[in-house]
Backbone as CSV, one residue per row, in Angstrom:
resi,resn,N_x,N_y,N_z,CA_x,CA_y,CA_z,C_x,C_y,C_z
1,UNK,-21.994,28.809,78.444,-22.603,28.109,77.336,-24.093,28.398,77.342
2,UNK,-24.759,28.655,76.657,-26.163,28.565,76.300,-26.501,27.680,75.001
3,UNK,-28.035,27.635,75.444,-28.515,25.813,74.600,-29.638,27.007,73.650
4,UNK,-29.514,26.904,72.418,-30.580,27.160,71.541,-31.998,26.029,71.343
5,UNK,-32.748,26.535,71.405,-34.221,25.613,71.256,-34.332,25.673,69.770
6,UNK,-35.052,24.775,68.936,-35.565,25.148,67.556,-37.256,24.631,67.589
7,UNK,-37.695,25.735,68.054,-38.898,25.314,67.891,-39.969,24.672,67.443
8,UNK,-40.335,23.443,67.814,-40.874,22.592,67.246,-42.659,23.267,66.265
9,UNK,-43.047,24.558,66.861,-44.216,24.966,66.103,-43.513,25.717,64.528
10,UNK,-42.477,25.934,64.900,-41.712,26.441,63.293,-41.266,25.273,62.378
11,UNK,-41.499,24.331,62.709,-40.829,23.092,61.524,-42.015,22.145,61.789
12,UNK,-43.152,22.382,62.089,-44.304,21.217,62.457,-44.019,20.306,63.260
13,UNK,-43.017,20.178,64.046,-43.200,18.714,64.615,-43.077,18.743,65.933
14,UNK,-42.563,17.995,66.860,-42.454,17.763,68.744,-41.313,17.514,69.131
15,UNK,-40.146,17.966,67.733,-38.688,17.651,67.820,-38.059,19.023,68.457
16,UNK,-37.248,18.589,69.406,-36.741,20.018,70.484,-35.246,19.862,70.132
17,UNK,-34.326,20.520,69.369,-33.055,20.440,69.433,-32.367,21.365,70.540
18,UNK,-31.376,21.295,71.406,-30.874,21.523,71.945,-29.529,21.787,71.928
19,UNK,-29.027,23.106,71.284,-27.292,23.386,71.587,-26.790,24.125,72.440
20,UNK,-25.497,23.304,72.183,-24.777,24.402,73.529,-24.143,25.168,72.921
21,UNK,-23.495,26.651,73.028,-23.116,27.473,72.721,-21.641,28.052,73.741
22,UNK,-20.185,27.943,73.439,-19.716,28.077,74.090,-18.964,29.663,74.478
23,UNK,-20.123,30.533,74.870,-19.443,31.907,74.728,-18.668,32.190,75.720
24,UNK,-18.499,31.291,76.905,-16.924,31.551,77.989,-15.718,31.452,76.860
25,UNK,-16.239,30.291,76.451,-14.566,30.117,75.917,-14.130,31.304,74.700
26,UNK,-15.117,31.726,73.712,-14.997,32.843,72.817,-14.493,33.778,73.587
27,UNK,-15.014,34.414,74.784,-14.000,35.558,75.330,-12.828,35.114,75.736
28,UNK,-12.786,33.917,76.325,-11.167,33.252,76.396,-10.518,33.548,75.231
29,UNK,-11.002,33.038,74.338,-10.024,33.029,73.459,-9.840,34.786,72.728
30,UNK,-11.033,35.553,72.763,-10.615,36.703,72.220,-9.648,37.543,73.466
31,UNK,-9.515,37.013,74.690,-8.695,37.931,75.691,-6.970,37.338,74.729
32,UNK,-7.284,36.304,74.623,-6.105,35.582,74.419,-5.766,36.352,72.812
33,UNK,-6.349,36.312,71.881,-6.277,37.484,70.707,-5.664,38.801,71.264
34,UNK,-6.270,39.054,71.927,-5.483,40.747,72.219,-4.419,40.879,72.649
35,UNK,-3.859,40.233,74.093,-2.637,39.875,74.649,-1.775,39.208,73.177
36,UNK,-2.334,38.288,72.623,-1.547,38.093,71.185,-1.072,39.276,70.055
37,UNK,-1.914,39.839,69.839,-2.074,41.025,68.953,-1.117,42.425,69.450
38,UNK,-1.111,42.582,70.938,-0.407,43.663,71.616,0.583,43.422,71.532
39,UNK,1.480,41.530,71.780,2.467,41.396,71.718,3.303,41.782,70.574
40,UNK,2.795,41.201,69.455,3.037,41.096,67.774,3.459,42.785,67.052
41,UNK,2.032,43.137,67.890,1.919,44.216,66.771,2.577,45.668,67.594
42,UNK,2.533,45.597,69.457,2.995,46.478,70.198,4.364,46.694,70.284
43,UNK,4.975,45.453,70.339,6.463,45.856,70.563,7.301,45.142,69.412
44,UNK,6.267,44.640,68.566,7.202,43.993,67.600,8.166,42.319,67.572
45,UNK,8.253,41.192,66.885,8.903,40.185,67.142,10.454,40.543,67.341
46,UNK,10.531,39.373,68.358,12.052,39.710,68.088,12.850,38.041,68.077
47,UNK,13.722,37.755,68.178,14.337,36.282,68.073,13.841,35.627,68.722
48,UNK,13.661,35.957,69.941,13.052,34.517,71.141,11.780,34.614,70.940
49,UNK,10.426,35.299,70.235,9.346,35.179,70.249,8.781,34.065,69.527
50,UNK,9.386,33.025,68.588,9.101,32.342,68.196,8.241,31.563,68.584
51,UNK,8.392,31.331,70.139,7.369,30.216,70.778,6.069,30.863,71.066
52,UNK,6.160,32.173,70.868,4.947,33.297,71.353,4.094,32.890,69.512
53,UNK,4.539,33.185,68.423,4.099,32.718,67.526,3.558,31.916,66.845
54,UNK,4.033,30.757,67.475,3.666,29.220,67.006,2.460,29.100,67.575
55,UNK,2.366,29.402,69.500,1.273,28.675,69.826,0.326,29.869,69.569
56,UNK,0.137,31.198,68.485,-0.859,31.830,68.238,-1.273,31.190,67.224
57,UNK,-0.284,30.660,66.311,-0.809,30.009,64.943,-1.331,28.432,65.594
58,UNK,-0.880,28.084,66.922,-1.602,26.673,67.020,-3.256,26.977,67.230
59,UNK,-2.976,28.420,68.089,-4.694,28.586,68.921,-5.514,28.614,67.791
60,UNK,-5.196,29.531,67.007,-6.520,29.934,65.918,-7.031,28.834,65.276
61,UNK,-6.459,27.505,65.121,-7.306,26.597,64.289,-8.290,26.112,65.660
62,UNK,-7.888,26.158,66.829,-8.625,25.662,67.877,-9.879,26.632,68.275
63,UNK,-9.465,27.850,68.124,-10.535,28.744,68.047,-11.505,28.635,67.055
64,UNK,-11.639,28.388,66.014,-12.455,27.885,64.989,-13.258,26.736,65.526
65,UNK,-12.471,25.909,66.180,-13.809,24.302,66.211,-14.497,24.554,67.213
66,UNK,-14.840,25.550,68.243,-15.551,26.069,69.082,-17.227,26.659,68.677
67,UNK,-16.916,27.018,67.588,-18.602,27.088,66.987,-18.797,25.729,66.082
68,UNK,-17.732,24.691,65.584,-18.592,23.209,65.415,-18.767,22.639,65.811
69,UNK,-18.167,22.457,67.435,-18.294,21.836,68.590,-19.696,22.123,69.356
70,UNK,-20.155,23.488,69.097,-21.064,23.781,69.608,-22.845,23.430,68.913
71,UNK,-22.344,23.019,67.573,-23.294,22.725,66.457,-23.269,21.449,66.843
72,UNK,-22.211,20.481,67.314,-22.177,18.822,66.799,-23.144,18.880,68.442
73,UNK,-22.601,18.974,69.657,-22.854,18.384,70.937,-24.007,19.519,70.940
74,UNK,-25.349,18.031,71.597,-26.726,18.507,71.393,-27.544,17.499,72.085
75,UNK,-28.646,18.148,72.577,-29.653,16.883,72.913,-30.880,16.695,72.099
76,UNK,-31.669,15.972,71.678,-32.587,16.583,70.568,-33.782,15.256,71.586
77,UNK,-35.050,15.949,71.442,-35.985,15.215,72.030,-37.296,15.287,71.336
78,UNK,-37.932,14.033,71.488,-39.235,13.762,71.000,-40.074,13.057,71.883
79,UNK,-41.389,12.989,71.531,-42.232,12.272,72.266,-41.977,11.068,72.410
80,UNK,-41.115,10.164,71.306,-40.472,8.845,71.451,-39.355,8.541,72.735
81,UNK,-38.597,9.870,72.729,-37.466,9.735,73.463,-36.599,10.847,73.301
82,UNK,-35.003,10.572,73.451,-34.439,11.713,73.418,-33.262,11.225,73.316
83,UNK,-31.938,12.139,72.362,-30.550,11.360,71.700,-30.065,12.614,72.337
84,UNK,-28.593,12.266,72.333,-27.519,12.837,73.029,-26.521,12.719,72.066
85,UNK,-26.045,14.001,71.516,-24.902,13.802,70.758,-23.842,14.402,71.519
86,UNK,-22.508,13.856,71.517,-21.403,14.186,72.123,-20.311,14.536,70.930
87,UNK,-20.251,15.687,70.691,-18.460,16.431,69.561,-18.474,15.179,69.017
88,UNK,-19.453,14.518,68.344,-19.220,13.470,66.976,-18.578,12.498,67.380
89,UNK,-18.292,11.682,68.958,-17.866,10.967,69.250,-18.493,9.885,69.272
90,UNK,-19.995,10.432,69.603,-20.720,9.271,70.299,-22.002,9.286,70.455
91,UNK,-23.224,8.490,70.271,-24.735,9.201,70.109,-25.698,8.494,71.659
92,UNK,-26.029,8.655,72.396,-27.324,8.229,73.072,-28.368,8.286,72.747
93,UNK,-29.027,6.839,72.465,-30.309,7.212,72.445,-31.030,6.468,73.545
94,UNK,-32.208,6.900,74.135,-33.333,6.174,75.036,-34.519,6.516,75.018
95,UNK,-35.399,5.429,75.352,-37.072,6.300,75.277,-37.031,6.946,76.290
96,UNK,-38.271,7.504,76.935,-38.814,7.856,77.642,-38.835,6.957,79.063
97,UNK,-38.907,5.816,78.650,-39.259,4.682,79.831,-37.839,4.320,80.263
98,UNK,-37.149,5.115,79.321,-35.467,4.582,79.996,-34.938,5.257,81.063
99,UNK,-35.817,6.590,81.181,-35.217,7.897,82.289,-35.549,7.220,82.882
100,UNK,-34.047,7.137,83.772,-34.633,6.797,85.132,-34.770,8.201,86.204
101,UNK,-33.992,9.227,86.551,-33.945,10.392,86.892,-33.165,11.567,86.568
102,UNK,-33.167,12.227,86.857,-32.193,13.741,86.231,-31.464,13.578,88.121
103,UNK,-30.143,14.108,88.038,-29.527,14.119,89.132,-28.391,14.596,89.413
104,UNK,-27.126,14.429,90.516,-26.189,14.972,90.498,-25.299,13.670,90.178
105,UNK,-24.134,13.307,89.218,-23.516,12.431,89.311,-21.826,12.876,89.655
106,UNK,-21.044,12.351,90.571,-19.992,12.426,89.886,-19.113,12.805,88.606
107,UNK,-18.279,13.698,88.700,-17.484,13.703,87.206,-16.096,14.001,87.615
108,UNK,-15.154,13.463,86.826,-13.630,14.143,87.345,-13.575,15.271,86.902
109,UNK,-12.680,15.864,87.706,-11.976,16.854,87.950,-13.460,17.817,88.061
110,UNK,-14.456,17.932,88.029,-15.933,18.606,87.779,-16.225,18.699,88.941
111,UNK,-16.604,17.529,89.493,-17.377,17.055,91.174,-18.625,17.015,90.326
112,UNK,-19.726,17.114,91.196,-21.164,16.382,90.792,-21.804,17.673,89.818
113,UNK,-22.273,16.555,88.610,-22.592,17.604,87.384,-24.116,16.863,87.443
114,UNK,-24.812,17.845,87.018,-26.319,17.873,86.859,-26.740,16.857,85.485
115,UNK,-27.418,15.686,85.547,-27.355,14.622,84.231,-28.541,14.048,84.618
116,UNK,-28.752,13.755,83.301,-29.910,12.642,82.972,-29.806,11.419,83.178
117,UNK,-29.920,10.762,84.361,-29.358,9.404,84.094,-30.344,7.924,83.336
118,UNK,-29.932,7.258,82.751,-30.587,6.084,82.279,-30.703,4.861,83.179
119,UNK,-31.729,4.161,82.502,-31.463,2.514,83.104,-31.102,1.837,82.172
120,UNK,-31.330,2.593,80.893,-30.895,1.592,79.483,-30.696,2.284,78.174
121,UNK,-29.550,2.340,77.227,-29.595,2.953,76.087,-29.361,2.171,75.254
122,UNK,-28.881,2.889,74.016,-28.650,2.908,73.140,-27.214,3.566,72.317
123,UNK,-26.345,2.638,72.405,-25.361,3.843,72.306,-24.307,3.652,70.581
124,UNK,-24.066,4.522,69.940,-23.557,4.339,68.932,-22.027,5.335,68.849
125,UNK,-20.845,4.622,68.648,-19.482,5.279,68.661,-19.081,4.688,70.134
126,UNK,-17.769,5.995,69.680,-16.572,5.888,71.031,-17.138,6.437,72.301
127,UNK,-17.105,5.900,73.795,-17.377,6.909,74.387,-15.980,6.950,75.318
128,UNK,-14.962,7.155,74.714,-13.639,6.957,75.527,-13.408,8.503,75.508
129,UNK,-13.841,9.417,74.455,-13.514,10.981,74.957,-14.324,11.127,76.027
130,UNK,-15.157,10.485,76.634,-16.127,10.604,77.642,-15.234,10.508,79.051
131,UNK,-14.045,10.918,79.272,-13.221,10.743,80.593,-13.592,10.951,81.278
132,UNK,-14.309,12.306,81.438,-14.726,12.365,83.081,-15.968,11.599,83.623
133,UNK,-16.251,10.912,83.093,-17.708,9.985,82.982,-16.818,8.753,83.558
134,UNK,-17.307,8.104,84.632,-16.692,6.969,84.921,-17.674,5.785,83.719
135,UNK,-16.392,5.065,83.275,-16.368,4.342,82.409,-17.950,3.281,82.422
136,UNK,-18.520,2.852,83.365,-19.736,2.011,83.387,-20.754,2.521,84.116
137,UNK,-20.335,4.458,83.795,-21.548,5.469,83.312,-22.189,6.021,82.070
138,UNK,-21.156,5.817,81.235,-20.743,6.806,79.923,-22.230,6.466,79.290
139,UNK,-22.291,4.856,78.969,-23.692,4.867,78.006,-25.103,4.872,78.629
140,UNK,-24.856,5.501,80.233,-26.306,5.742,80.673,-26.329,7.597,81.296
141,UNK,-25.625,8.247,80.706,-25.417,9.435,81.628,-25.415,10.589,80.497
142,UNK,-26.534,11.370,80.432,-26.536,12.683,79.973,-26.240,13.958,80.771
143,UNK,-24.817,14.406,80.381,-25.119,15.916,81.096,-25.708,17.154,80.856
144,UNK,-26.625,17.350,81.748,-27.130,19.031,81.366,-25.960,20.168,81.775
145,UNK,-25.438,19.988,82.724,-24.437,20.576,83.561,-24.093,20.742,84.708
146,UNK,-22.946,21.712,84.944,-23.092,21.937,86.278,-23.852,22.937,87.010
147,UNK,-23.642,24.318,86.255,-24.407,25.383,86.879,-25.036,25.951,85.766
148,UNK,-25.816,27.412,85.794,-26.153,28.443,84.947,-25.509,28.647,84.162
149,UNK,-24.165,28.277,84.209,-23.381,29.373,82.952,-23.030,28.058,81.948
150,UNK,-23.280,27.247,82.461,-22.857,25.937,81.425,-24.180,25.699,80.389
151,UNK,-25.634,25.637,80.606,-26.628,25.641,80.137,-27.724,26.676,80.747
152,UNK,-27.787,27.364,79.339,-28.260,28.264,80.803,-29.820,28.519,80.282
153,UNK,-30.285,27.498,79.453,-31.655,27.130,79.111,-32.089,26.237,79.177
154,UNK,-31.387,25.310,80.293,-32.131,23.959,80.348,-33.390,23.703,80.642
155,UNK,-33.547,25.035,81.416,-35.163,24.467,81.664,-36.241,24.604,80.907
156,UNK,-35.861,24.635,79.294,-37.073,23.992,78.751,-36.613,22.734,78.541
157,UNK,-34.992,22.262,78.391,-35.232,20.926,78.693,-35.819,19.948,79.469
158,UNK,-35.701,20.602,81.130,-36.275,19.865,81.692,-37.502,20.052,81.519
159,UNK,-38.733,21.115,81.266,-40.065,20.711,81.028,-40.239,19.722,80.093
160,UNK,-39.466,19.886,78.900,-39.528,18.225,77.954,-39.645,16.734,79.186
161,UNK,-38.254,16.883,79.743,-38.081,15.860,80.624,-39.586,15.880,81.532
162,UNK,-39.736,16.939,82.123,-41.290,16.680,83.202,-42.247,16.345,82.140
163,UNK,-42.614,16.321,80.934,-43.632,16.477,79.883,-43.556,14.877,80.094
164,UNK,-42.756,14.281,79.626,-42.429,12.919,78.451,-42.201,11.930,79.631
165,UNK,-41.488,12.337,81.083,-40.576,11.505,82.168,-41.188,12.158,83.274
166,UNK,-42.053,12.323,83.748,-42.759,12.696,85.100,-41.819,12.336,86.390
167,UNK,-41.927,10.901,86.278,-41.080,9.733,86.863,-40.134,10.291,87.310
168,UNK,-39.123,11.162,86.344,-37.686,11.512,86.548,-37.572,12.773,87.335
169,UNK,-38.610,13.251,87.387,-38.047,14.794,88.051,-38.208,14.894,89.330
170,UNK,-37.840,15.123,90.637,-38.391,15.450,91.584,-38.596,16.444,92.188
């Protein structure tokens, strides 16, 4: 995944948007296109391929929400503070005075993912798609990630974070 910046000197202001971009999964899914395509088009259907068919016609609508997924889930920051959008589930917001630190937290099936943690938000929606987030984390816990390949520009996030949250970084 990589996070696009939108530069705050190109639109006048101190607003930093932050996306993630999921290009693991695009080659997933285009390996998964070809092995599809070789099957289909190499040897031809035959009676029992049916189930080979269906779940190509299930993937492709799933392959599609991978670049709106990547548009919706975002962090966007200002000198006020900074919101967390999660795949349209769910919004964080907190000031500045709410960071409490950036850190490793727990996550299922993950192990310890790299996050922003709060002392206090703001939270608007569901955060029940939030599973791997233990439940009386969800509305204080931003993830940046786990490694490089998950964000692999955070660190102009975190200079935002050292800019705005001194406090938080160590």
């Amino acid at each position: 995944m990589r996070v696009d910046i939108e530069a705050p000197e190109a639109r006048g202001s101190e607003r930093h948007v932050y996306r993630m971009r999921f290009y693991w999964l695009y080659i997933l899914f285009g390996v998964f296109l070809f092995f599809y395509a070789s099957a289909i088009f190499g040897q031809g259907l035959t009676e029992g391929d049916a189930l080979l068919l269906l779940s190509g016609l299930l993937m492709l609508p799933a392959g599609a929400l991978f670049p709106l997924i990547g548009w919706v889930l975002r962090v966007e920051t200002t000198p006020e503070g900074l919101t967390y959008h999660n795949m349209g589930f769910y919004t964080v917001r907190a000031g500045w005075d709410d960071v409490d630190r950036v850190g490793r937290t727990p996550f299922r099936l993950m192990g310890r993912v790299e996050c922003i943690l709060l002392s206090r938000s703001s939270v608007q929606g569901w955060t029940g798609g939030a599973w791997m987030v233990p439940r009386s984390e969800r509305k204080l816990t931003i993830p940046l990630g786990k490694s490089r390949w998950t964000w692999s520009n955070a660190d102009e996030l975190k200079r935002d974070i050292l800019r705005y949250a001194p406090h938080a970084v160590s």
